[in-house]
Structure formats: structure tokens, C-alpha cells
C-alpha positions in Angstrom: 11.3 3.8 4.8 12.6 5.4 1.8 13.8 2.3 0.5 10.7 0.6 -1.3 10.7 -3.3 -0.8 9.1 -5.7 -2.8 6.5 -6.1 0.4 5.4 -2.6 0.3 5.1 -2.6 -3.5 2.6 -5.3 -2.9 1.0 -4.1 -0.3 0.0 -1.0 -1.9 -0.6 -2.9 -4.8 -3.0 -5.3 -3.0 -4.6 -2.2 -1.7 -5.6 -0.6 -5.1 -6.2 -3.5 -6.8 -9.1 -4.4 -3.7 -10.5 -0.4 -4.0 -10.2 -0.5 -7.9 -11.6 -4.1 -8.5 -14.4 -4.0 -6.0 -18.0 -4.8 -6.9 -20.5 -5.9 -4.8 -18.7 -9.2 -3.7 -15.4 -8.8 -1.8 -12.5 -9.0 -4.3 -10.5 -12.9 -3.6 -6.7 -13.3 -3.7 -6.6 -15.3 -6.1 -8.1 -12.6 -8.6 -5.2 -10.1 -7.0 -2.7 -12.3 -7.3 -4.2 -13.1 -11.3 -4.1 -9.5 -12.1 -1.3 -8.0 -10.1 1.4 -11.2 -10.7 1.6 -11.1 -7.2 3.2 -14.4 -5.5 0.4 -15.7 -3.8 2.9 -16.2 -0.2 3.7 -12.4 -0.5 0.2 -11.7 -1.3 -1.2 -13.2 1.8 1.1 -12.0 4.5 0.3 -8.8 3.2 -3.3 -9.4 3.2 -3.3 -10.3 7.1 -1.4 -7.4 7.8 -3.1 -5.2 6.1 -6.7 -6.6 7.9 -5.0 -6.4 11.5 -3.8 -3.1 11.0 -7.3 -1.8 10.1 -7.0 -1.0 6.0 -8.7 -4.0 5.1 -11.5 -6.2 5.9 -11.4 -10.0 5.6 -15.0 -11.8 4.2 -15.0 -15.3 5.1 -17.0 -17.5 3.0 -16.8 -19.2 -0.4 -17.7 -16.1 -2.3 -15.4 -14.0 0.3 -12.5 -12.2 0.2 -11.6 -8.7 1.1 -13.0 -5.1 1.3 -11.7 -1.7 2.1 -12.0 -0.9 5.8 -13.0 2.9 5.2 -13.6 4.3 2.5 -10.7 4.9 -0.3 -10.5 8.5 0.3 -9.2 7.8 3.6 -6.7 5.6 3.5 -3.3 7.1 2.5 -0.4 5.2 0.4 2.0 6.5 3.7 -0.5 4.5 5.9 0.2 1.1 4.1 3.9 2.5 3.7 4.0 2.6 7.7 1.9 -0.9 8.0 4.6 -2.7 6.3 7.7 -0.8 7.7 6.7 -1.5 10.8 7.0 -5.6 10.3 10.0 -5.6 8.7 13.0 -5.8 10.8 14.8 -2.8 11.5 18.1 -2.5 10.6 17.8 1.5 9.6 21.3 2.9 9.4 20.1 6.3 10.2 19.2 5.4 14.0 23.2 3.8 13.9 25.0 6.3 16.2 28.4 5.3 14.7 30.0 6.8 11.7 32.2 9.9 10.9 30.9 13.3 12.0 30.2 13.3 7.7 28.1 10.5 8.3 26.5 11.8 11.1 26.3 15.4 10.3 25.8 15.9 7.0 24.8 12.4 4.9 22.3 10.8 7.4 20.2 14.3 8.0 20.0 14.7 4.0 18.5 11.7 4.0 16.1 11.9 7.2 14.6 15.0 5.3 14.2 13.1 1.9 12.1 10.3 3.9 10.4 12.5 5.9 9.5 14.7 2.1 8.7 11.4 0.7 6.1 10.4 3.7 4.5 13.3 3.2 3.9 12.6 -0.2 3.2 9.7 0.4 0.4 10.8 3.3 -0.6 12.7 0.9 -1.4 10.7 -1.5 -4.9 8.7 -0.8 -6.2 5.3 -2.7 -8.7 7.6 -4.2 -6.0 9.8 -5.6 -4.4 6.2 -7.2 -7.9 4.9 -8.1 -8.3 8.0 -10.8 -5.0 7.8 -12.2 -5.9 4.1 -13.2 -9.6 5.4 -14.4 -7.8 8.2 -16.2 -4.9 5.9 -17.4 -7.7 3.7 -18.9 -7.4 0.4 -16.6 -10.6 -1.5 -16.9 -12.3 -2.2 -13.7 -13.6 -6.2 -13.5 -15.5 -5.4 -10.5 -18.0 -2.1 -11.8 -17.4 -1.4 -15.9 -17.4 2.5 -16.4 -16.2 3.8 -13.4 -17.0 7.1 -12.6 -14.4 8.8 -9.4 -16.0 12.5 -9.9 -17.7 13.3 -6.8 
């Protein structure tokens, strides 16, 4: 999990682009996949799984698309982190019980404890939290001009 694939880049990226670009109509994949460069195969395997697992919301319809489940403050960047790890096959050489007792002892605990550091991060760090770096950072919003995140 510490290892970040292209599929959880996108995901995450999907994620923010929905809660940053969202106006009153559901933000399309094709206007993700405009803005973020994101291939549009990649993009929707992410999509589904990030709908089935709860994060997102598919609109059907010809002005559809998608929508945040909940709202931004609660979904967490280790929550989409999780969503994607969890379809990927696992071939984690941590769980391997063979190696030397260096391996096994000293190498693979270091670097359990800098995942499990970098989920927590990672858990706590909500959409929200990414949304105002973008505002601060001086990404324009197409779905509302002049956001505002200060509650």
C-alpha cells in the first residue's frame, strides 16, 4: 500500500476532480478525463469502483455523471487508498514468510511502520483538506467560480 500505482493516482484524482468541479449537474467523465489527462479505460474502472464501494454516486442520464456520496469532509484520501488496494492483486512481499531473519526482522517491520505512518496520513487527510489546497493553489473551479471552503 505504500507503493502508489497509476490506479490509485487516478482514483484520488477522479475523486477531487468530482468534489472540486461539482456544480449543480453531476460532473461527466469525459470532463475528468479532459481535465485530469486521465485515460478514459483507467478512468472508468475507477469510477465503478469507486460507486460500489460507496465514495461516489453514479447519475444516469444524458446530463449525468457523478457526485460525491457524503460530503467531502468525510471521505478520506486512505479511504480511496484502501478502495483501490483492495482490487489489485496481492502480491505484498511483507505477508511473504520467506527471507533471511534480516528480511524478516529488521527490513519488512521498517517498512510495515512506514505504511502504517503513511495510512494514517493518509486517513488523515480528507477531500476537503485537498479541495482548499487547490482553492488556495489558485485552481479554477468549472463547476462554481469563486469558491469559498471557509466554513
Amino acid at each position: 500500500m505504500l507503493r502508489l500505482s497509476k490506479k490509485t493516482l487516478y482514483a484520488i484524482e477522479a475523486v477531487l476532480d468530482v468534489a472540486y468541479h461539482m456544480g449543480p449537474q453531476p460532473v461527466q467523465s469525459r470532463d475528468i478525463t479532459r481535465r485530469q489527462g486521465i485515460p478514459r479505460r483507467y478512468l472508468e474502472q475507477a469510477l465503478q469502483q469507486l460507486v460500489k464501494s460507496g465514495i461516489l454516486v453514479g447519475v444516469r442520464g444524458p446530463k449525468g455523471g457523478y457526485r460525491l456520496a457524503r460530503e467531502r469532509r468525510r471521505i478520506t484520501v486512505g479511504e480511496i487508498v484502501r478502495v483501490v488496494a483492495g482490487s489489485e492483486p496481492d502480491n505484498d512481499p511483507l505477508t511473504d514468510g520467506t527471507g533471511s531473519d534480516l528480511a524478516t526482522q529488521v527490513v519488512r517491520p521498517l517498512w510495515a511502520d512506514l505504511r502504517t505512518d503513511a495510512m494514517r496520513r493518509l486517513d488523515a487527510t480528507t477531500i476537503d483538506d485537498l479541495c482548499a489546497q487547490a482553492n488556495k493553489a489558485g485552481v479554477e473551479s468549472e463547476g462554481r467560480p469563486n469558491l469559498d471552503f471557509t466554513i
